[in-house]
C-alpha positions, 0 to 999 in steps of 0.5 A: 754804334760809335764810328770812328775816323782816325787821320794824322799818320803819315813819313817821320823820321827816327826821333821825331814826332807825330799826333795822330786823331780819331773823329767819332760820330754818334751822341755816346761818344763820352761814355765809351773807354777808348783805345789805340793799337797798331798793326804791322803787316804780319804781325797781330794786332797790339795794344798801344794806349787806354783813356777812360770816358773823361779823360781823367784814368790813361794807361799803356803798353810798356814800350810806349810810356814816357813817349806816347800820351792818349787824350781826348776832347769829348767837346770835338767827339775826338781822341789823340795819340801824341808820339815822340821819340819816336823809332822805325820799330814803331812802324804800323797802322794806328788804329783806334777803338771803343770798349765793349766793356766798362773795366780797363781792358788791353785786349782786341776782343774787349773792343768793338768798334773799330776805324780804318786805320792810319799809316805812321811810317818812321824812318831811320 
């Protein structure tokens, strides 16, 4: 199945701004619904954002909208997470992920394949 990377995390302060990225490998990228979530330590998993194969449909959780935009670059086999405005409650890994199924989906178990994950500390 797909494998996934994501980079770009990292220290910002309150208010400030930070693009987080997810390389994946395998020659189905384009056909895969992407996602991203984020996990605080001791705290379950949660959605953050959902782009269909082309780009064209995003959708987001309701915290995140109007600071955070999902994209993709199918061309870099490539998916992104542009953040501003951004708060320490937003403190989490970053996680990005393909669906296992063809309608939009805002649940952990609808996706099947997973990165490792990328620390976004926000600082107040």
């Amino acid at each position: 199945q797909v494998q996934l990377v994501e980079s770009g995390g990292g220290l910002v302060q309150a208010g400030g701004s930070l693009r987080v990225s997810c390389a994946a490998s395998g020659r189905t990228f384009s056909s895969y619904r992407m996602g991203w979530f984020r996990q605080a330590p001791g705290k379950e998993r949660e959605f953050v954002a959902g782009i269909n194969w082309s780009g064209s449909s995003t959708y987001y959780a309701d915290s995140m909208k109007g600071r955070f935009t999902i994209s993709r670059d199918n061309a870099k086999n490539t998916v992104y997470l542009q953040m501003n405005s951004l708060k320490p409650e937003d403190t989490a890994v970053y996680y990005c992920a393909a669906a296992t199924v063809a309608i939009p989906s805002r649940r952990v178990a609808d996706f099947g394949a997973w990165g490792q994950g990328t620390q976004v500390t926000v600082s107040s």
